[in-house]
ROSE-4610 file (N, C-alpha, C; in Angstrom, 1 decimal, always signed):
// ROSE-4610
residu = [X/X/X/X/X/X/X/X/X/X/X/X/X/X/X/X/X/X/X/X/X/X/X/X/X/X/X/X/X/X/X/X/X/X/X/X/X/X/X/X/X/X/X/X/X/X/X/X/X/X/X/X/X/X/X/X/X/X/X/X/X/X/X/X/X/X/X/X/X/X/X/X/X/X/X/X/X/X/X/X/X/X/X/X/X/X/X/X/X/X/X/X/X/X/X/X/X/X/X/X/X/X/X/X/X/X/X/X/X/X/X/X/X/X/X/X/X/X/X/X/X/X/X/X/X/X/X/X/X/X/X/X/X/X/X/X/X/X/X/X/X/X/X/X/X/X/X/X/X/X/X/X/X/X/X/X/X/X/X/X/X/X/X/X/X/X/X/X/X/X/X/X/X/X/X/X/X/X/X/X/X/X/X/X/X/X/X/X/X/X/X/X/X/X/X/X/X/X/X/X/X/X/X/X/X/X/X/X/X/X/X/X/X/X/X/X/X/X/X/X/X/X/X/X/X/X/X/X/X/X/X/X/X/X/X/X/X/X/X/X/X/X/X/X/X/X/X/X/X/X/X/X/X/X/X/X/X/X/X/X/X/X/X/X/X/X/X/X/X/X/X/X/X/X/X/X/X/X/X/X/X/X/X/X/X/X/X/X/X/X/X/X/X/X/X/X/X/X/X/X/X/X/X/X/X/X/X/X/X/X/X/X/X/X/X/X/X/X/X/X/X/X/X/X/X/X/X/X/X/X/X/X/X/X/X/X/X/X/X/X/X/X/X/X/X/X/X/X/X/X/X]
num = [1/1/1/2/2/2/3/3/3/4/4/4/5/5/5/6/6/6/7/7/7/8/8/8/9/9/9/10/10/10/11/11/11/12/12/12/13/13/13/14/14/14/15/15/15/16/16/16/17/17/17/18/18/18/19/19/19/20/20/20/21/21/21/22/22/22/23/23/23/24/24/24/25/25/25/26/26/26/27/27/27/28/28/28/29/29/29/30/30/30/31/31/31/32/32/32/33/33/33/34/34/34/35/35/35/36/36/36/37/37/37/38/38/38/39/39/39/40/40/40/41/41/41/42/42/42/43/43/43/44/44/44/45/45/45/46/46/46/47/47/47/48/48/48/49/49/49/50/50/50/51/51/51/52/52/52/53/53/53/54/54/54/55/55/55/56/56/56/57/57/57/58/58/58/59/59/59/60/60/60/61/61/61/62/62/62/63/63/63/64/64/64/65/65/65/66/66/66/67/67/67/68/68/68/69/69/69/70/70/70/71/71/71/72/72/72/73/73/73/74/74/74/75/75/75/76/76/76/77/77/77/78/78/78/79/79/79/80/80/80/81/81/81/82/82/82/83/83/83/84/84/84/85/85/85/86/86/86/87/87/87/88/88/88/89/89/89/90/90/90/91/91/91/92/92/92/93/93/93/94/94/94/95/95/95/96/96/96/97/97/97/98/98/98/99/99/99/100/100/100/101/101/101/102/102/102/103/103/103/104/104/104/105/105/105/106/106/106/107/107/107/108/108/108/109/109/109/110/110/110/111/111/111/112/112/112/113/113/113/114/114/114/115/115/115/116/116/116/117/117/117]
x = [+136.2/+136.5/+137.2/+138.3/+139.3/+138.7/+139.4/+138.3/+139.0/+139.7/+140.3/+139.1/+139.2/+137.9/+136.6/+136.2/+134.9/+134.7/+136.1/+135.9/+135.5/+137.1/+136.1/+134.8/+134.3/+133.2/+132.1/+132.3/+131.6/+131.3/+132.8/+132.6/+132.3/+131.9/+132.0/+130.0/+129.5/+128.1/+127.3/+128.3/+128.0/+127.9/+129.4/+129.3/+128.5/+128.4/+127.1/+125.6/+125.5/+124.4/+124.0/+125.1/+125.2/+124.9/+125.7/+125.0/+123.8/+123.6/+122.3/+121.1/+120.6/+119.8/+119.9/+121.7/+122.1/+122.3/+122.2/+122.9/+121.3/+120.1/+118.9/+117.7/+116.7/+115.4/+115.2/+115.9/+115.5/+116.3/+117.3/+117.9/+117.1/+116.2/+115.6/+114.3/+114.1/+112.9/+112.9/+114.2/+115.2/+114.9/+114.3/+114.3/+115.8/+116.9/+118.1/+119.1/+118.5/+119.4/+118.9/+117.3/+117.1/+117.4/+118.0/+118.2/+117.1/+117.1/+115.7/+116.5/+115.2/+114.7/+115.4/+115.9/+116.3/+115.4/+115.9/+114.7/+114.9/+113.6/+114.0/+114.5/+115.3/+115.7/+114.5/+114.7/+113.3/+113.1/+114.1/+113.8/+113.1/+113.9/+112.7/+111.4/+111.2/+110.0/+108.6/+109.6/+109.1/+108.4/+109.4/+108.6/+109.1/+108.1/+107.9/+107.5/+108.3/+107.8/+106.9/+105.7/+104.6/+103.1/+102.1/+101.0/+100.3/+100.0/+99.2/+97.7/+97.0/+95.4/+95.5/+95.4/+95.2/+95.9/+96.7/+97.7/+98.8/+99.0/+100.7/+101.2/+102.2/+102.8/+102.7/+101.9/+101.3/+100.0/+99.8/+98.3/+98.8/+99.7/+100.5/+100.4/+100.2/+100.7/+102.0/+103.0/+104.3/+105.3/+104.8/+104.8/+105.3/+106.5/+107.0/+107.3/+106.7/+106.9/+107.8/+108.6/+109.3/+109.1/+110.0/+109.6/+109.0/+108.0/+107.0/+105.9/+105.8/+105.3/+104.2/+104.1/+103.0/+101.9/+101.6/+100.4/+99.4/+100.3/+100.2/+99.9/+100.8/+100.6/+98.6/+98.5/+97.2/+96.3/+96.1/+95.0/+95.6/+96.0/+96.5/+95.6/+95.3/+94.6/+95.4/+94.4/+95.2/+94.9/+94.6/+94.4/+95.5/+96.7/+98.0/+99.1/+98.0/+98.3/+99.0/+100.0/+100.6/+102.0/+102.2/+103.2/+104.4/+104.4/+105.7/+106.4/+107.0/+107.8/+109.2/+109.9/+111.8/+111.9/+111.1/+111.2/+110.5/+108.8/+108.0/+107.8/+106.2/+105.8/+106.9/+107.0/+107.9/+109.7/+110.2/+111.1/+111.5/+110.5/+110.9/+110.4/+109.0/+108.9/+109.2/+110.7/+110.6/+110.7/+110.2/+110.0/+110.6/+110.7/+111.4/+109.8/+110.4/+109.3/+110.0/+109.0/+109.0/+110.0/+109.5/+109.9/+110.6/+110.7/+111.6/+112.3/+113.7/+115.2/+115.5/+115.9/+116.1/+115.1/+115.2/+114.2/+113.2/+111.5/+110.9/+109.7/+109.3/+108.1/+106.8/+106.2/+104.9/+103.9/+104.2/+103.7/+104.0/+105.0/+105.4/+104.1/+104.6/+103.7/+105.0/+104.3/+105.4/+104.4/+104.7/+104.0/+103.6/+104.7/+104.1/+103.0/+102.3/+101.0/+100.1/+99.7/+98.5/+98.3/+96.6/+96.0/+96.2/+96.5/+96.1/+94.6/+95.1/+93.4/+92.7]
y = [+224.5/+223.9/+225.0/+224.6/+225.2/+225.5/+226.5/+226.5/+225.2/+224.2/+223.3/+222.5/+222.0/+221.1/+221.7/+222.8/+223.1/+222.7/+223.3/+222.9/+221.5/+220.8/+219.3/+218.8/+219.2/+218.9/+219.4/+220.7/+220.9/+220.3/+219.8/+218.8/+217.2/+217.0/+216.0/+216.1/+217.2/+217.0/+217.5/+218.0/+218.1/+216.7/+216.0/+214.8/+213.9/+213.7/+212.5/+213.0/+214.4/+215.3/+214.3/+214.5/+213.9/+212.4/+211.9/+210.0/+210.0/+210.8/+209.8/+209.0/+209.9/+208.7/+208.0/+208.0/+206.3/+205.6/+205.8/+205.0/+204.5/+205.1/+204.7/+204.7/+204.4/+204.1/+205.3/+206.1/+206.9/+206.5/+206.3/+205.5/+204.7/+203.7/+202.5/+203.0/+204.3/+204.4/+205.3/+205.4/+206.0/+205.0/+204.8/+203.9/+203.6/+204.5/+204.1/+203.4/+203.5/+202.6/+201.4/+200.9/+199.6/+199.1/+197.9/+196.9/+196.3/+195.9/+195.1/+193.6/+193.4/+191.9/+191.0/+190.1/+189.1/+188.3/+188.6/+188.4/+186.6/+185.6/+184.2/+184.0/+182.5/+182.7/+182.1/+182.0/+181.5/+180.1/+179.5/+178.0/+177.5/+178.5/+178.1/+178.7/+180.0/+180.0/+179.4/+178.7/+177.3/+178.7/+179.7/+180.8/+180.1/+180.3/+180.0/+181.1/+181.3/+182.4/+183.0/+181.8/+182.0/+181.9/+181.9/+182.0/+180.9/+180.8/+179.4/+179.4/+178.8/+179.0/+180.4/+181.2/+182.8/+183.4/+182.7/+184.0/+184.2/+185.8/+185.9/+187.1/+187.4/+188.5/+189.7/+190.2/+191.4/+192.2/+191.1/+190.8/+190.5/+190.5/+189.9/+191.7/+191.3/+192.4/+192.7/+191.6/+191.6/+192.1/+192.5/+192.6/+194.2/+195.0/+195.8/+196.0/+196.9/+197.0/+198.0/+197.8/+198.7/+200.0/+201.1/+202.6/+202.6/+203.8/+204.2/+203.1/+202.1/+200.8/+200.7/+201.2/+201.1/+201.4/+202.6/+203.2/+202.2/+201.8/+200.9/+199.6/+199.2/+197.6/+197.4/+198.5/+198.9/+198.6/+199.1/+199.4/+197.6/+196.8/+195.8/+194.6/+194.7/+193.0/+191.8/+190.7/+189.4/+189.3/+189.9/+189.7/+189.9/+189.3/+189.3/+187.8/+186.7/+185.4/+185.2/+184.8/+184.1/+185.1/+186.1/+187.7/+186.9/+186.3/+185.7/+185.0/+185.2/+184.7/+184.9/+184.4/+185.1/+186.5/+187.4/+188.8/+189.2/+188.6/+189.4/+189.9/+190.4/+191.1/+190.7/+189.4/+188.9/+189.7/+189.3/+190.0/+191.5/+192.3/+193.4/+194.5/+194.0/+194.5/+193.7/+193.1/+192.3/+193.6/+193.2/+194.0/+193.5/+193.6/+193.2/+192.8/+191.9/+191.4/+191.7/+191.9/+192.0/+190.7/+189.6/+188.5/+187.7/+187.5/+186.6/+187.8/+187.5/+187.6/+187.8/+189.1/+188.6/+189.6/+189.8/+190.5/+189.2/+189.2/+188.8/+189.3/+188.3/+188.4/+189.2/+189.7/+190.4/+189.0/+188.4/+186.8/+185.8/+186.1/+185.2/+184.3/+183.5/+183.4/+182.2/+182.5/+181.7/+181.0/+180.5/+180.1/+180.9/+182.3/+183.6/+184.2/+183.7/+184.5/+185.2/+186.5/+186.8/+188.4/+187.6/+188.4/+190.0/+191.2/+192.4/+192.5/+193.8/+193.9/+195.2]
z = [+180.0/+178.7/+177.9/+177.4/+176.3/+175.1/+174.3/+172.9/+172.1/+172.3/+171.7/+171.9/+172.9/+173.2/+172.8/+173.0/+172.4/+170.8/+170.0/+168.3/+168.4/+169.2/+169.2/+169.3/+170.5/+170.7/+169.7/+168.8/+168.0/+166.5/+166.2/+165.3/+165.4/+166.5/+166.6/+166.7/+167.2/+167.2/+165.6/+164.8/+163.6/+163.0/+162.8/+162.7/+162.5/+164.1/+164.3/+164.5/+163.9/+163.2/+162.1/+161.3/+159.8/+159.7/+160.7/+160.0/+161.1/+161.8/+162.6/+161.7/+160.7/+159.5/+159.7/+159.1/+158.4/+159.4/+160.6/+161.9/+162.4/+162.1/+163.1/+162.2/+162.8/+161.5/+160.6/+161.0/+159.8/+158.6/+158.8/+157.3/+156.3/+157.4/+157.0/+155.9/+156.3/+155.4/+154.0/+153.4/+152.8/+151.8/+150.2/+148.9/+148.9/+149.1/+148.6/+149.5/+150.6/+152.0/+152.7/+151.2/+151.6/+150.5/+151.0/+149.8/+149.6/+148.0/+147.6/+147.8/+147.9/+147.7/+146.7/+147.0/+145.8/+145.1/+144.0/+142.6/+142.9/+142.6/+141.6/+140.5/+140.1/+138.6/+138.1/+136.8/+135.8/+136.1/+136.4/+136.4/+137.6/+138.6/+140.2/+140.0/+139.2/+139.1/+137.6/+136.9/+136.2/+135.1/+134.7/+133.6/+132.1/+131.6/+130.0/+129.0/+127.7/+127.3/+126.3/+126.9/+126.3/+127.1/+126.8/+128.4/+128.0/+129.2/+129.8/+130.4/+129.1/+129.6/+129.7/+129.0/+129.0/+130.4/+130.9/+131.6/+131.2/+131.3/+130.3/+131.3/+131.4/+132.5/+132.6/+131.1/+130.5/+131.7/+132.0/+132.4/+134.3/+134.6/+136.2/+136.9/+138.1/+138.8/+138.7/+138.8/+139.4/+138.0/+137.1/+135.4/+135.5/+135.1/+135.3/+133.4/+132.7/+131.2/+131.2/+129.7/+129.6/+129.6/+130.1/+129.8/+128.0/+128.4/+127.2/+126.5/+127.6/+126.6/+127.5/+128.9/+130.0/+129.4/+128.5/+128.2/+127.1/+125.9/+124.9/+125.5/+126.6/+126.9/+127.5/+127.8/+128.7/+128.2/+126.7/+125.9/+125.1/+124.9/+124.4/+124.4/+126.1/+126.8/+126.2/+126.0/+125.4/+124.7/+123.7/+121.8/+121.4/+121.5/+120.9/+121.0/+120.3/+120.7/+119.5/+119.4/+118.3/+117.8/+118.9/+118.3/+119.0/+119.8/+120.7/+119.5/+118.3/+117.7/+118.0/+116.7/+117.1/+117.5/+117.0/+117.3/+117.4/+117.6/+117.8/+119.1/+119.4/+120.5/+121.7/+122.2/+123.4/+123.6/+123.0/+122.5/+122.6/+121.6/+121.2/+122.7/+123.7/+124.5/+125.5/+125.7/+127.3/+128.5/+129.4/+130.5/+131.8/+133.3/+134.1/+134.8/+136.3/+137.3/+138.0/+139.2/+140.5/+141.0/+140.9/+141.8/+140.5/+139.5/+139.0/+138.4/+138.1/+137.7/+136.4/+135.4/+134.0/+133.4/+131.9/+131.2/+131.1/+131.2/+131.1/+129.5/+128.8/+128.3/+128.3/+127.9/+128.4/+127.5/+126.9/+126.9/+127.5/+128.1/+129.2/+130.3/+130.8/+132.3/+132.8/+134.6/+135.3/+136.8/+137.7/+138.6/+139.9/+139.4/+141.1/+140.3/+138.7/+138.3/+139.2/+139.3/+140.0/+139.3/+138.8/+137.8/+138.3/+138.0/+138.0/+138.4/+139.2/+140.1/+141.2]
């Protein structure tokens, strides 16, 4: 072997050093080289932005609050019936979900409800 071919050969095992990750399971367990899940929209998941018989999204596992609001939403519970106005509680803290699509409610509720637990 020539040292021409050896560079080759040496860049070439640097190389495919470099993507093996991204080329085999190890990529796969990488947060940033899996794609998430596609969210529902509100209407398939029949959400309203107010709760139903005491469930509201506050209160959902699948209930993602906004940054600084986790701590506050905690100590809260569902003593906060009637704040869902034009700007109230609903509004001013919408938060994201897991499985539906969109800023959601923390008075909200929808049909993937399942209580925290």
């Amino acid at each position: 072997m020539d040292r021409r071919e050896a560079i080759k050969t040496m860049f070439a095992t640097f190389v495919a050093g470099l993507l093996y990750p991204l080329l085999t399971n190890g990529g796969r367990n990488r947060a940033w080289a899996t794609p998430s899940p596609s969210k529902v929209d509100k209407k398939t998941a029949h959400y309203r932005g107010h709760p139903k018989d005491g469930k509201m999204c506050m209160n959902c596992r699948y209930f993602i609050p906004p940054e600084g609001m986790r701590s506050m939403m905690e100590g809260m519970g569902q003593g906060m019936g009637g704040m869902n106005g034009g700007r109230g509680m609903g509004q001013m803290m919408a938060g994201e979900c897991k499985v539906v699509a969109g800023p959601v409610s923390p008075m909200g509720y929808c049909r993937f409800y399942e209580r925290k637990g």
